[in-house]
PyMOL Python script that loads the backbone (N, CA, C, O; Angstrom):
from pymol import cmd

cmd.read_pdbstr("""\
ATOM      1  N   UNK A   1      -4.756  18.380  -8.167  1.00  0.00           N
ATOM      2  CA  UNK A   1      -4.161  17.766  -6.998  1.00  0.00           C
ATOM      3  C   UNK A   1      -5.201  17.621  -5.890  1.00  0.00           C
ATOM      4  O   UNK A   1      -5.242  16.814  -4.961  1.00  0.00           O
ATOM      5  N   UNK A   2      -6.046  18.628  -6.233  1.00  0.00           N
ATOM      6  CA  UNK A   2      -7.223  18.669  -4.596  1.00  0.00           C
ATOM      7  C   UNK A   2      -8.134  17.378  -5.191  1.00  0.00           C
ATOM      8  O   UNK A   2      -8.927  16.879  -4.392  1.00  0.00           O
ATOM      9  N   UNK A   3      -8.094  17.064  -5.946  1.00  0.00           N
ATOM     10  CA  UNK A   3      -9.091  15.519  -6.368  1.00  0.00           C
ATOM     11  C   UNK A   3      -8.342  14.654  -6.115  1.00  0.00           C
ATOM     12  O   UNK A   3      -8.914  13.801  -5.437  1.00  0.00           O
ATOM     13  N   UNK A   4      -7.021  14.349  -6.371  1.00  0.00           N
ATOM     14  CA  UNK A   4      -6.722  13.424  -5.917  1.00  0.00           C
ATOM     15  C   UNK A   4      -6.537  13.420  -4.237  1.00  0.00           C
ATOM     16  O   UNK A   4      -6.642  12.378  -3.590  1.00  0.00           O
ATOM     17  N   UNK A   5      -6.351  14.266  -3.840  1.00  0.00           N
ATOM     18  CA  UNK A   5      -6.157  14.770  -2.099  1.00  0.00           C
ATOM     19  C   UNK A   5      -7.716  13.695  -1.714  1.00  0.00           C
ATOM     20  O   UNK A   5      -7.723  12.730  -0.950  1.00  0.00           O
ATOM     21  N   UNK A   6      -8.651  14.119  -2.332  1.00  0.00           N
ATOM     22  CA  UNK A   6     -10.307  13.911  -1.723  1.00  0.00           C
ATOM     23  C   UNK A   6     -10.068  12.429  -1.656  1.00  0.00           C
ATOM     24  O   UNK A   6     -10.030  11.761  -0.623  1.00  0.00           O
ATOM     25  N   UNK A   7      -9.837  11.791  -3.478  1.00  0.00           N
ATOM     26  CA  UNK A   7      -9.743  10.425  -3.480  1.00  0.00           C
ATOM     27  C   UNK A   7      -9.154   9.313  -2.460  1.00  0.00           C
ATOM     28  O   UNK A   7      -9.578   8.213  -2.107  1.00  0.00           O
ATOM     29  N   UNK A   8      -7.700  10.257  -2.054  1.00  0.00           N
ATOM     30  CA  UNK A   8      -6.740   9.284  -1.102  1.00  0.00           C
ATOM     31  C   UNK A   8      -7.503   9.407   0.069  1.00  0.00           C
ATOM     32  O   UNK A   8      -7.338   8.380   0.728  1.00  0.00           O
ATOM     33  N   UNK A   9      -8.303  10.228   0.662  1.00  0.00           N
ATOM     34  CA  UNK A   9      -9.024  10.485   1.653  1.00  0.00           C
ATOM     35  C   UNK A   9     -10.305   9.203   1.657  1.00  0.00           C
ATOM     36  O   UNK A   9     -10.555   8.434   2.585  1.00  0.00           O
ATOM     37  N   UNK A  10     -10.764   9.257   0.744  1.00  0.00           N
ATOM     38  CA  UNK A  10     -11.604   8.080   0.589  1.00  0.00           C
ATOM     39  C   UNK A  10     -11.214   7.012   0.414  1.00  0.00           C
ATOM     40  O   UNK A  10     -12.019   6.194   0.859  1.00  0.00           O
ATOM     41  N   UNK A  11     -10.296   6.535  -0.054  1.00  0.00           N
ATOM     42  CA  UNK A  11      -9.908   5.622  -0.268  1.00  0.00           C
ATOM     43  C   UNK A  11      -9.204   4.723   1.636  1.00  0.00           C
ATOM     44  O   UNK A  11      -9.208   3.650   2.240  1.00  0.00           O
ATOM     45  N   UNK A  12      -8.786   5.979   1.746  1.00  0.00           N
ATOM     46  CA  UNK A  12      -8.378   5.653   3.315  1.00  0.00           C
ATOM     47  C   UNK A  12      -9.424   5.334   4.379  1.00  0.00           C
ATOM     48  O   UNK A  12      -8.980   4.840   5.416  1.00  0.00           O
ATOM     49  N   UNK A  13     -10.564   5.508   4.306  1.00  0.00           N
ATOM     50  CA  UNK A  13     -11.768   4.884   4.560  1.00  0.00           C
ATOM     51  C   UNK A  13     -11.832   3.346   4.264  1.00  0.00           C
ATOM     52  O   UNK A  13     -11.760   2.391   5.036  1.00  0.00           O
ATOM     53  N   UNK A  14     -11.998   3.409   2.827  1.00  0.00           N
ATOM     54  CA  UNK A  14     -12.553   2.142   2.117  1.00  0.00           C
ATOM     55  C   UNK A  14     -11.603   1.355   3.071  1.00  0.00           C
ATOM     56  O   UNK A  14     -12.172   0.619   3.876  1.00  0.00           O
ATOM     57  N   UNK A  15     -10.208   1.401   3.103  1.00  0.00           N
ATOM     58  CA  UNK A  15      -9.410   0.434   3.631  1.00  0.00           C
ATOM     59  C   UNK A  15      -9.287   0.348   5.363  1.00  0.00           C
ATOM     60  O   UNK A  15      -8.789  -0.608   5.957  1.00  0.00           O
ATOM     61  N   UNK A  16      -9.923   1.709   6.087  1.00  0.00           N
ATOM     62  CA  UNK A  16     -10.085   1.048   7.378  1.00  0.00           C
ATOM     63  C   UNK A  16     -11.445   0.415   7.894  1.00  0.00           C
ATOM     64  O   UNK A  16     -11.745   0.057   9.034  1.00  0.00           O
ATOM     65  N   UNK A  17     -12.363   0.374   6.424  1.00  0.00           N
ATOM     66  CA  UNK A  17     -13.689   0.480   7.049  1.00  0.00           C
ATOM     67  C   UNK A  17     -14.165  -0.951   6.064  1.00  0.00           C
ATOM     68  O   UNK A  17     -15.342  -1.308   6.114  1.00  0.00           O
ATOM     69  N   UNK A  18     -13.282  -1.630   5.288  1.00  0.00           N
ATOM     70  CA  UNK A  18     -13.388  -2.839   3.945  1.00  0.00           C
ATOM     71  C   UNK A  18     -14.266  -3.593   4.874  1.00  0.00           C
ATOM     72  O   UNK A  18     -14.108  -3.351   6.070  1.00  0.00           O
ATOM     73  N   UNK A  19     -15.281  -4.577   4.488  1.00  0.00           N
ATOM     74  CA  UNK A  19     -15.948  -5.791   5.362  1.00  0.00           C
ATOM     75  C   UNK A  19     -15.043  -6.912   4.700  1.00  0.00           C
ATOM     76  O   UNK A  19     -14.699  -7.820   5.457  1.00  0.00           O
ATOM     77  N   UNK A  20     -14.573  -6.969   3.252  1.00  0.00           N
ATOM     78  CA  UNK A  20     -13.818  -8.132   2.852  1.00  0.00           C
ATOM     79  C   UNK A  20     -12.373  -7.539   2.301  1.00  0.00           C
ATOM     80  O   UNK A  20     -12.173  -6.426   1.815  1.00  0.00           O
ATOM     81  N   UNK A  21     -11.359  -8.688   2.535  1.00  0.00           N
ATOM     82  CA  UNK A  21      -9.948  -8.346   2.188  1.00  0.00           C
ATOM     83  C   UNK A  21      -9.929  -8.363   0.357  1.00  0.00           C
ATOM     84  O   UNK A  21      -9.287  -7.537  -0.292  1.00  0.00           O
ATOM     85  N   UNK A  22     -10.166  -8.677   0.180  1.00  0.00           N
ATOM     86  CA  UNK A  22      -9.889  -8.496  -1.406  1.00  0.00           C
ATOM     87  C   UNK A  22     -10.367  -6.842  -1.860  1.00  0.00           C
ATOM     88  O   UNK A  22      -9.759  -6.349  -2.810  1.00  0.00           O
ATOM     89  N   UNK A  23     -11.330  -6.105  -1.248  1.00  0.00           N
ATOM     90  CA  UNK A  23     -11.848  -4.659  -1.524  1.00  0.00           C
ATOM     91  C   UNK A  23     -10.606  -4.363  -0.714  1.00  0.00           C
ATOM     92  O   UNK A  23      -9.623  -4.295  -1.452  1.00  0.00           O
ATOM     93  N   UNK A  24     -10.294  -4.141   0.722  1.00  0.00           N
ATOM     94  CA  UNK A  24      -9.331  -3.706   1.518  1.00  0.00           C
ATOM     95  C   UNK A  24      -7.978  -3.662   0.684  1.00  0.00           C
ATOM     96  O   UNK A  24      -7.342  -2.617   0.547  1.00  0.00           O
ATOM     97  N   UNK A  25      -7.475  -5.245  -0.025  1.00  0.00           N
ATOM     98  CA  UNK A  25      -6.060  -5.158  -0.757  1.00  0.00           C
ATOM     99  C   UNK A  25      -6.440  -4.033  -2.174  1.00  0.00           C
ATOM    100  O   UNK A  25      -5.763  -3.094  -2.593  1.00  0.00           O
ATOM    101  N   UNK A  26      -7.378  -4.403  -2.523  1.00  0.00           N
ATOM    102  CA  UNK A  26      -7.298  -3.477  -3.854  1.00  0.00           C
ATOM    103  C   UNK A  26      -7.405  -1.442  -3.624  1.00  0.00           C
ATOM    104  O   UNK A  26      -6.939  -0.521  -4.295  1.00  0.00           O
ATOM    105  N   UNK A  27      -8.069  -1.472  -2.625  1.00  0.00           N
ATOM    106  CA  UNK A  27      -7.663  -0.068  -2.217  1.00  0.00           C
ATOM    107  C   UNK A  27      -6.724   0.305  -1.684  1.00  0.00           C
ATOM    108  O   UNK A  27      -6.536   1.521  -1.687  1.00  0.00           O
ATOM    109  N   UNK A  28      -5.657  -0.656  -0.947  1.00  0.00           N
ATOM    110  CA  UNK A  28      -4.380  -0.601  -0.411  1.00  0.00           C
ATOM    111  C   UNK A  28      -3.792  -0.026  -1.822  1.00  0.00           C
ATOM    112  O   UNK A  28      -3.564   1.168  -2.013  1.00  0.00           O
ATOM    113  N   UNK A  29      -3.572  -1.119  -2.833  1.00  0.00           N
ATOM    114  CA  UNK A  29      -2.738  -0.547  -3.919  1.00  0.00           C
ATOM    115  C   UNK A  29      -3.118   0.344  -4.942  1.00  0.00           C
ATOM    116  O   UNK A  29      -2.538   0.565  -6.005  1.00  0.00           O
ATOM    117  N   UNK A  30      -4.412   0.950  -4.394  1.00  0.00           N
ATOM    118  CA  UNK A  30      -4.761   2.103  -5.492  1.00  0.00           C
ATOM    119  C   UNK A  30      -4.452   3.179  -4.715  1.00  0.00           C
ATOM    120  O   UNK A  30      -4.010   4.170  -5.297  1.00  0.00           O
ATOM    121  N   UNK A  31      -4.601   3.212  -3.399  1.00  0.00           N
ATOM    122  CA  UNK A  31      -3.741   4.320  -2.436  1.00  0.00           C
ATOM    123  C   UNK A  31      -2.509   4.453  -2.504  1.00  0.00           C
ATOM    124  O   UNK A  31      -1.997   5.572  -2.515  1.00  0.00           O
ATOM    125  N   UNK A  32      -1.819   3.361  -2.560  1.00  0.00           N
ATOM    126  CA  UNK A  32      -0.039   3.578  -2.423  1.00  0.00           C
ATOM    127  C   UNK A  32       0.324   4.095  -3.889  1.00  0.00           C
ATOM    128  O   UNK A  32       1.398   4.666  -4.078  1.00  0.00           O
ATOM    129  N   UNK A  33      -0.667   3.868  -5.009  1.00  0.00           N
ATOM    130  CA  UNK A  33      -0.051   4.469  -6.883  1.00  0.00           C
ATOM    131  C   UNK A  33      -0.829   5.761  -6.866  1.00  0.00           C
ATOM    132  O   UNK A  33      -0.821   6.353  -7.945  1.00  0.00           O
ATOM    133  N   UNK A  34      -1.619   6.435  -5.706  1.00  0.00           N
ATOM    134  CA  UNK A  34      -2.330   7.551  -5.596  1.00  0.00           C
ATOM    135  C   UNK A  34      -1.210   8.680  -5.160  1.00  0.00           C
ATOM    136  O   UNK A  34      -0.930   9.774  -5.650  1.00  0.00           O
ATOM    137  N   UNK A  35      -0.551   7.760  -3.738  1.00  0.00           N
ATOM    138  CA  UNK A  35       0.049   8.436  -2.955  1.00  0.00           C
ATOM    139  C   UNK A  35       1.799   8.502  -3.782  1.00  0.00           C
ATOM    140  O   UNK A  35       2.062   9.617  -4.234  1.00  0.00           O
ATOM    141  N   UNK A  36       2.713   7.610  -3.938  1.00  0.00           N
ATOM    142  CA  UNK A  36       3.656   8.105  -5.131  1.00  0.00           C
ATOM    143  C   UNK A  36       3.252   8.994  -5.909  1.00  0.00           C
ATOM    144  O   UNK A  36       4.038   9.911  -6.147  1.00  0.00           O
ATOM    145  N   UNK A  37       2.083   9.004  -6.465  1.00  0.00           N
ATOM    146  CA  UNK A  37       1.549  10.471  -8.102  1.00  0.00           C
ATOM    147  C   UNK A  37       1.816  11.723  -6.965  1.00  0.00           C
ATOM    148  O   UNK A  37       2.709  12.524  -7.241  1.00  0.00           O
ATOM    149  N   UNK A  38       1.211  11.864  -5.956  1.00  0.00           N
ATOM    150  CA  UNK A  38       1.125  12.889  -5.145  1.00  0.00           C
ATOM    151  C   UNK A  38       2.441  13.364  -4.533  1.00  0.00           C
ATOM    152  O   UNK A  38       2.735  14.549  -4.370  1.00  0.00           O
ATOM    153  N   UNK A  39       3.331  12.141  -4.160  1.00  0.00           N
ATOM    154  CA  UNK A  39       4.991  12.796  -4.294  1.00  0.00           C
ATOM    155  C   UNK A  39       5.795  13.330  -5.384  1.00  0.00           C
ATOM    156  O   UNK A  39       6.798  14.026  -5.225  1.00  0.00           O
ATOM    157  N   UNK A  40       5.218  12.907  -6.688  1.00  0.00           N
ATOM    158  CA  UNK A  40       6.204  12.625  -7.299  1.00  0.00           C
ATOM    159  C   UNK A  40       5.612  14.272  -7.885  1.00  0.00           C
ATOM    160  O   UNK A  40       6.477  15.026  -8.331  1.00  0.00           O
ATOM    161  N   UNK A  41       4.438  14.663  -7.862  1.00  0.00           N
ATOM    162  CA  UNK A  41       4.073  15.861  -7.752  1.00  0.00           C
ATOM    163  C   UNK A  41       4.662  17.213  -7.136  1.00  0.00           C
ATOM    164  O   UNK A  41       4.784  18.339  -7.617  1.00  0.00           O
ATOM    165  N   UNK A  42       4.939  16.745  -6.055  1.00  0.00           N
ATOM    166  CA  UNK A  42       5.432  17.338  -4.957  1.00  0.00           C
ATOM    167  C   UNK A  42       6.989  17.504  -5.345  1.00  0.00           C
ATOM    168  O   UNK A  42       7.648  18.511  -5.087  1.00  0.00           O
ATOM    169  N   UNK A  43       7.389  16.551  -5.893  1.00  0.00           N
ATOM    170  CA  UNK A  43       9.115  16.709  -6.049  1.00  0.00           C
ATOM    171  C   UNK A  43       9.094  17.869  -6.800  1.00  0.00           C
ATOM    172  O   UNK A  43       9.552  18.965  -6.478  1.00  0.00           O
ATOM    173  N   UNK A  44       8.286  17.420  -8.268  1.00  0.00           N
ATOM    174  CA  UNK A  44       8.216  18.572  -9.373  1.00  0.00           C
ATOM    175  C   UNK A  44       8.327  20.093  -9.228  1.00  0.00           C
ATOM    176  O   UNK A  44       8.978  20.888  -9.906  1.00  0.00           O
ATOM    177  N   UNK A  45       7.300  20.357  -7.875  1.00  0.00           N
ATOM    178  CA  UNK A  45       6.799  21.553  -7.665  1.00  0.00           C
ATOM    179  C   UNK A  45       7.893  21.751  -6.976  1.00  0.00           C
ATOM    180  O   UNK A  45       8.412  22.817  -7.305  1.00  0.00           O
ATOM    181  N   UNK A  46       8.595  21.069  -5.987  1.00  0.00           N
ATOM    182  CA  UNK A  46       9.917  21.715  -5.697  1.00  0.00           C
ATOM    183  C   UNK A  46      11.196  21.996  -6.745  1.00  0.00           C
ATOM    184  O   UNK A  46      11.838  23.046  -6.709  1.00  0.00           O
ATOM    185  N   UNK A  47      11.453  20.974  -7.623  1.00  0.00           N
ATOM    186  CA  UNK A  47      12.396  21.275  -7.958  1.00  0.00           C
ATOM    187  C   UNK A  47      12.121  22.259  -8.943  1.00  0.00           C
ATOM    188  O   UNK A  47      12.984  22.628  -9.740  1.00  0.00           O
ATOM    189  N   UNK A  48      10.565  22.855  -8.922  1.00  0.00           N
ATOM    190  CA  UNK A  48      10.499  23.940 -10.294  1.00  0.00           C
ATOM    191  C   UNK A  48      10.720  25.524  -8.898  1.00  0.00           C
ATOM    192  O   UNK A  48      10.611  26.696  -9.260  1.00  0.00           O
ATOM    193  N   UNK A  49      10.987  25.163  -7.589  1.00  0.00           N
ATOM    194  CA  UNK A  49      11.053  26.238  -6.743  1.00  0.00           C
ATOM    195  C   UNK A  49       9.875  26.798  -6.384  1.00  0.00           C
ATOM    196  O   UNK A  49       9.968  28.005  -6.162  1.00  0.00           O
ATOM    197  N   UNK A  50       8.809  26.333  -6.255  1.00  0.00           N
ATOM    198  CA  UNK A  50       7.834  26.724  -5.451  1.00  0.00           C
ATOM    199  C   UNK A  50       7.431  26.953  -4.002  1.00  0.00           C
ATOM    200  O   UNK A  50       6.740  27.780  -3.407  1.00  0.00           O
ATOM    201  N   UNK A  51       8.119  25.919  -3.691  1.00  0.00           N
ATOM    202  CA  UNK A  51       7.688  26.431  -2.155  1.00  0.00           C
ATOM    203  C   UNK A  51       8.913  27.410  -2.070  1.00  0.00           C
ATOM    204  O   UNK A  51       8.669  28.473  -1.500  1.00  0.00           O
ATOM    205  N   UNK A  52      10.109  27.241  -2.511  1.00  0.00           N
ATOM    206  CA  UNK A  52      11.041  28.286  -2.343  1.00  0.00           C
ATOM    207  C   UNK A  52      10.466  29.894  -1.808  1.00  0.00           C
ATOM    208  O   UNK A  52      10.644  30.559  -0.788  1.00  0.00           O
ATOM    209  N   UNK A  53       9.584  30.124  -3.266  1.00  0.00           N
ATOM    210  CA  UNK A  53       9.071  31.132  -3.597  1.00  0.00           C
ATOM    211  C   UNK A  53       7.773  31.614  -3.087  1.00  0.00           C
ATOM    212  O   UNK A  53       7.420  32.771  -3.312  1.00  0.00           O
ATOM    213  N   UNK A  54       6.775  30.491  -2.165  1.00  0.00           N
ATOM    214  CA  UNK A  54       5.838  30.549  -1.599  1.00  0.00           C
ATOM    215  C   UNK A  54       6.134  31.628   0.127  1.00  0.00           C
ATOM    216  O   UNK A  54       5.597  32.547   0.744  1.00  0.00           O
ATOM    217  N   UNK A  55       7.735  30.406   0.266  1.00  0.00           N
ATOM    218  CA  UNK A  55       7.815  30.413   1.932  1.00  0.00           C
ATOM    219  C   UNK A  55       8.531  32.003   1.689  1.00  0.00           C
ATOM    220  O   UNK A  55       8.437  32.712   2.691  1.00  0.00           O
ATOM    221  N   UNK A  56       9.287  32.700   0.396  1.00  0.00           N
ATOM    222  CA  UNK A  56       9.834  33.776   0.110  1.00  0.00           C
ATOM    223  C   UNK A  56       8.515  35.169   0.355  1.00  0.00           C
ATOM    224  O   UNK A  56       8.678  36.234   0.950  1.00  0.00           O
ATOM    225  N   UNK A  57       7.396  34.711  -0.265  1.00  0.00           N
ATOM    226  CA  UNK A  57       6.233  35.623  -0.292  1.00  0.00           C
ATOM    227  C   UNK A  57       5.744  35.665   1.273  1.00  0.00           C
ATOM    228  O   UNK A  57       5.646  36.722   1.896  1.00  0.00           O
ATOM    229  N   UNK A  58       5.502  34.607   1.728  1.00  0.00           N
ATOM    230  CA  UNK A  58       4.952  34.528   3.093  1.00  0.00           C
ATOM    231  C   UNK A  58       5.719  35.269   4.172  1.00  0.00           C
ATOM    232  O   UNK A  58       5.142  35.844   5.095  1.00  0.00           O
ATOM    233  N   UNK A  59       7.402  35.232   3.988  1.00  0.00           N
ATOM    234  CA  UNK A  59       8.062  35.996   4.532  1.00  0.00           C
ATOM    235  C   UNK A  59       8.508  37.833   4.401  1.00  0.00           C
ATOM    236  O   UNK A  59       9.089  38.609   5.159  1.00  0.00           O
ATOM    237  N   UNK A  60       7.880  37.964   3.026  1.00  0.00           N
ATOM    238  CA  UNK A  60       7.864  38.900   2.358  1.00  0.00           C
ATOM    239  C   UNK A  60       6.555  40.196   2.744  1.00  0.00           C
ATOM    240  O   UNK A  60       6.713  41.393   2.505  1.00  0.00           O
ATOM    241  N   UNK A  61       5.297  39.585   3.377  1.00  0.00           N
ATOM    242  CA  UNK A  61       4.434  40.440   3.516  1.00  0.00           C
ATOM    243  C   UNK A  61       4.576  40.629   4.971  1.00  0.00           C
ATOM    244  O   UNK A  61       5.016  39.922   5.878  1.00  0.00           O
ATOM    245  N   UNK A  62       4.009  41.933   4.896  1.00  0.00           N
ATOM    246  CA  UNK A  62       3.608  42.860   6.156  1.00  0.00           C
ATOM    247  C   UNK A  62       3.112  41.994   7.476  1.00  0.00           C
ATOM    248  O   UNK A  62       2.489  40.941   7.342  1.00  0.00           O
ATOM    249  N   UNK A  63       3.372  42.415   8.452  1.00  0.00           N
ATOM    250  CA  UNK A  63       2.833  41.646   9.815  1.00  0.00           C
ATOM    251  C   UNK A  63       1.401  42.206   9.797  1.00  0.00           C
ATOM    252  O   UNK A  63       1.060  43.377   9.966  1.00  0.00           O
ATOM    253  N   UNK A  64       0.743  41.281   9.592  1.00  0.00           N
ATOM    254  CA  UNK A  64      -0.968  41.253   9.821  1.00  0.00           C
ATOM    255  C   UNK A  64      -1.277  42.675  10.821  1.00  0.00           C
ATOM    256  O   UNK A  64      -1.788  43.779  10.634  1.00  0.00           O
ATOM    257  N   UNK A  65      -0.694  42.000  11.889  1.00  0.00           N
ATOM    258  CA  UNK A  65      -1.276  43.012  12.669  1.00  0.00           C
ATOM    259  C   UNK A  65      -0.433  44.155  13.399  1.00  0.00           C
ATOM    260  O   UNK A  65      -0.435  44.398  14.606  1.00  0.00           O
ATOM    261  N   UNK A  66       0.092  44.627  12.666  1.00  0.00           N
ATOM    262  CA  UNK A  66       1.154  45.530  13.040  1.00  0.00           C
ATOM    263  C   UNK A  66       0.930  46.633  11.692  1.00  0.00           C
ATOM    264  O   UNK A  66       1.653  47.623  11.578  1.00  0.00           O
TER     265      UNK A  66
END
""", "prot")
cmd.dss("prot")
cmd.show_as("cartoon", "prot")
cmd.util.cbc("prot")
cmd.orient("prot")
Protein backbone atom coordinates (compact mmCIF):
# COMPACT_ATOMS: atom_id res chain seq x y z
CA UNK A 1 0.00 0.00 0.00
CA UNK A 2 3.01 2.46 0.90
CA UNK A 3 4.02 2.11 -3.02
CA UNK A 4 1.12 2.80 -4.18
CA UNK A 5 0.70 5.85 -1.49
CA UNK A 6 4.39 7.16 -3.15
CA UNK A 7 2.97 6.53 -6.78
CA UNK A 8 -0.39 8.62 -6.24
CA UNK A 9 1.94 11.19 -4.76
CA UNK A 10 3.79 11.38 -7.94
CA UNK A 11 1.52 11.07 -10.04
CA UNK A 12 -0.19 14.16 -8.39
CA UNK A 13 2.74 16.12 -9.48
CA UNK A 14 2.88 14.84 -13.01
CA UNK A 15 -0.72 16.28 -13.25
CA UNK A 16 -0.17 19.69 -11.55
CA UNK A 17 3.14 20.16 -13.06
CA UNK A 18 2.12 18.26 -17.08
CA UNK A 19 3.61 20.94 -19.88
CA UNK A 20 1.09 18.98 -22.35
CA UNK A 21 -2.62 17.79 -21.82
CA UNK A 22 -2.47 14.47 -23.20
CA UNK A 23 0.51 13.47 -20.25
CA UNK A 24 -1.83 15.60 -17.71
CA UNK A 25 -5.21 13.39 -19.02
CA UNK A 26 -3.33 10.17 -18.88
CA UNK A 27 -2.12 10.68 -15.32
CA UNK A 28 -5.53 12.00 -14.36
CA UNK A 29 -6.84 8.43 -15.13
CA UNK A 30 -4.03 6.46 -13.78
CA UNK A 31 -4.59 8.44 -10.46
CA UNK A 32 -8.34 8.08 -10.22
CA UNK A 33 -7.75 3.63 -10.97
CA UNK A 34 -4.78 4.24 -8.30
CA UNK A 35 -6.99 6.03 -5.99
CA UNK A 36 -10.37 3.51 -6.16
CA UNK A 37 -7.47 0.33 -5.58
CA UNK A 38 -6.58 2.40 -2.46
CA UNK A 39 -10.36 2.59 -1.30
CA UNK A 40 -11.36 -0.36 -2.21
CA UNK A 41 -8.36 -1.46 0.04
CA UNK A 42 -9.43 0.46 2.68
CA UNK A 43 -13.05 -0.97 2.64
CA UNK A 44 -11.42 -4.51 2.94
CA UNK A 45 -9.33 -3.63 5.88
CA UNK A 46 -12.41 -2.35 7.48
CA UNK A 47 -14.74 -4.74 6.90
CA UNK A 48 -12.00 -7.45 8.03
CA UNK A 49 -12.12 -4.95 11.49
CA UNK A 50 -9.00 -3.36 11.59
CA UNK A 51 -9.18 -0.17 12.44
CA UNK A 52 -11.83 -1.48 14.87
CA UNK A 53 -9.05 -3.23 16.52
CA UNK A 54 -6.27 -0.65 15.90
CA UNK A 55 -8.45 2.37 17.50
CA UNK A 56 -9.28 -0.73 20.40
CA UNK A 57 -5.28 -1.09 21.04
CA UNK A 58 -4.61 2.63 20.92
CA UNK A 59 -7.27 2.99 23.51
CA UNK A 60 -6.09 0.08 25.33
CA UNK A 61 -2.45 1.24 26.29
CA UNK A 62 -1.16 3.08 29.19
CA UNK A 63 -1.03 7.01 29.18
CA UNK A 64 2.49 7.76 27.90
CA UNK A 65 3.09 9.92 30.41
CA UNK A 66 1.46 9.07 33.41
Amino acid sequence: MQGALARAKALRRIIQHAENQLRRDAAIITYTRLIDDLIERLHALNEAGVFERVVHLIEAEPDAEG
